[in-house]
C-alpha angles and dihedrals in degrees: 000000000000088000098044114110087220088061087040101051090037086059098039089056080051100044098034107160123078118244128225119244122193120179114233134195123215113187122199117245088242085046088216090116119051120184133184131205151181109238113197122224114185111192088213092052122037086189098070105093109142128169117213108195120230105176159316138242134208139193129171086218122046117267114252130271115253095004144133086275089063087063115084092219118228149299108228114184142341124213132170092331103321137108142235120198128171110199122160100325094320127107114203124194116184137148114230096199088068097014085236102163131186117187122195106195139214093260091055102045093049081059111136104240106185103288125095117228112062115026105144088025116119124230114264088203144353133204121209131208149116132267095231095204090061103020096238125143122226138189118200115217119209119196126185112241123194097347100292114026120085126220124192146188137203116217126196105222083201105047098020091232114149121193139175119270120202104232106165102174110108119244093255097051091058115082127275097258095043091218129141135212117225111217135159091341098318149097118225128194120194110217130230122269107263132232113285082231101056120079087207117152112245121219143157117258112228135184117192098219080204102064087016086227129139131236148173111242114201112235119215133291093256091045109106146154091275091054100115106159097041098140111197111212148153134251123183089333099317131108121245144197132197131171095212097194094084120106150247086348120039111212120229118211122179132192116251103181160327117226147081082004135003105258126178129170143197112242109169143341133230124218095214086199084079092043089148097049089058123124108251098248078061096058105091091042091047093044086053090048098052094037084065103029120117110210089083092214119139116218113227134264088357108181087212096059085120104051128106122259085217107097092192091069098051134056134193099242128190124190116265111163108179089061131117147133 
C-alpha cells in the first residue's frame, strides 16, 4: 500500500507543501565518527524537525581540524521525491518520505568504464534526474581531465549502463559550486560569470538525460557578464532564473521553451523583506534572496533563522511515496 500511487496521491492532496531539507554533519568528540543527516523544516509546523540518517562514518584515528570532514557535502539534485547527495566520494539517493536509500560507492565510481584518462579518478561533481520518455532515473558523473577539460558519463541507476556523455564546456567556465537543476528532462548548469574584458556569448549548458546529448541554451536578454548573484532553480518542473541581488523584489523568469526559439518569461516577483511570508515553493528563492541582499535587515519570526546560507546543502522536498531507485 505504501508504494501504490493511489496512497501516494491521496497523501500528497493531504500533505500538500514541500518541505526544506538541509544536510547536517555531526562529528563524534573523539572525531573518530563522523554522520551525516537530512534535518526537515516545514514552513506550516515549526515543530516538524525531523532528522533521517544517511550514514556513518568511521576511522580508527580522528578526522582532521578544519578539513574537508568538517564540510556536509552536497545535495545534488531532487527529483520526484528523491534525493541526490555527493559526500566524500560517495553519492547517496534516498527518499525521505520511505527512508529508501541507495549508496554508490567510491570503488564503484572510480570504475574504468572504456575511456582512457581518468579510470580511478573520482567524480568532482554529479547531476541527478529522470529521463521522462522511459522513467529511469540517471546520474551524470563528471569527472576533471587533464586539468581543464571536463568528461563526463551518463549512468543508468536501472540497468547500470554507464555511457559517455559529450560535455564540452571547460572546468572553469562551469559555476563555483559545479551543481546542476533537473527540469523537464533535462539537466541544466549555470555558467560562471565571465571576465568584464571577453565578448563571449553566454549561454546555459543542457544535457537531455533522454537522448543523453548536450546543448547551448540561450539566457535571457538582461542576462549579462556583470551579472554576479544570478541563482538557477526548479518549480514545479521549470527552470528558473533569478538575479537575487535586486531589491527590495526579486524577479522571477522561467523558461518557456526551446524550440523553435529560445523563450523565457517573467512570471512573478518576491519582495525578500517578507521572506517569511513567503509561499513554500518561495522559500529557497527567498532564502537566496535574503542570503545576498544588502539592506541587512532580518525579517521577524522567520521559521528559517537556522538554516544554512549555503544553498548547496538544502533542497525544496515534496512527499512521493511510490519512488525508489
Amino acid at each position: 500500500m505504501i508504494e501504490s500511487n493511489y496512497l501516494a496521491e491521496k497523501r500528497l492532496l493531504r500533505h500538500p507543501n514541500p518541505k526544506l531539507l538541509v544536510l547536517r554533519l555531526e562529528i563524534s568528540s573523539d572525531r573518530c565518527s563522523r554522520t551525516i543527516f537530512l534535518a526537515t523544516n516545514s514552513k506550516d509546523d515549526h515543530n516538524d524537525h525531523i532528522k533521517i540518517f544517511i550514514h556513518s562514518y568511521k576511522s580508527p584515528l580522528p578526522y582532521p581540524i578544519y578539513s574537508m570532514y568538517d564540510i556536509a557535502g552536497q545535495i545534488m539534485g531532487y527529483c520526484n521525491g528523491l534525493v541526490c547527495i555527493f559526500d566524500l566520494g560517495y553519492i547517496y539517493l534516498i527518499n525521505p518520505a520511505t527512508r529508501k536509500l541507495r549508496i554508490l560507492s567510491p570503488e564503484f565510481l572510480r570504475a574504468y568504464t572504456d575511456r582512457t584518462g581518468w579510470s580511478n579518478e573520482l567524480p568532482i561533481s554529479v547531476g541527478f534526474g529522470r529521463d521522462m520518455v522511459t522513467g529511469t532515473y540517471k546520474v551524470i558523473l563528471m569527472y576533471l581531465y587533464d586539468r581543464h577539460f571536463i568528461k563526463t558519463e551518463a549512468l543508468n541507476l536501472e540497468s547500470g549502463e554507464r555511457r559517455y556523455v559529450h560535455f564540452p564546456i571547460l572546468y572553469d567556465e562551469l559555476g563555483d559550486d559545479k551543481r546542476s537543476i533537473f527540469a523537464n528532462g533535462s539537466l541544466y548548469w549555470l555558467p560562471k560569470p565571465l571576465s568584464l574584458f571577453t565578448n563571449k556569448l553566454i549561454k546555459l549548458a543542457a544535457i537531455d538525460l533522454h537522448t543523453e546529448t548536450f546543448r547551448y541554451v540561450s539566457l535571457p536578454s538582461w542576462y549579462t557578464k556583470y551579472s554576479k548573484s544570478v541563482y538557477l532553480w526548479s518549480l514545479k518542473d521549470s527552470l528558473c532564473l533569478s538575479d537575487v541581488q535586486q531589491t527590495p523584489r526579486v524577479d522571477v523568469w522561467s523558461l518557456q521553451q526551446e524550440d523553435p526559439s529560445v523563450k523565457w518569461e517573467k512570471i512573478f516577483s518576491v519582495n525578500i523583506l517578507s521572506t517569511n511570508c513567503l509561499d513554500a515553493n518561495f522559500w529557497k528563492l527567498g532564502l537566496a534572496a535574503y542570503y545576498f541582499s544588502s539592506t541587512g535587515r532580518y525579517p521577524a519570526n522567520n521559521p528559517l533563522d537556522q538554516v544554512p546560507n549555503d544553498h548547496c546543502s538544502s533542497v525544496l522536498y515534496t512527499e512521493k511515496l511510490g519512488s525508489s531507485v
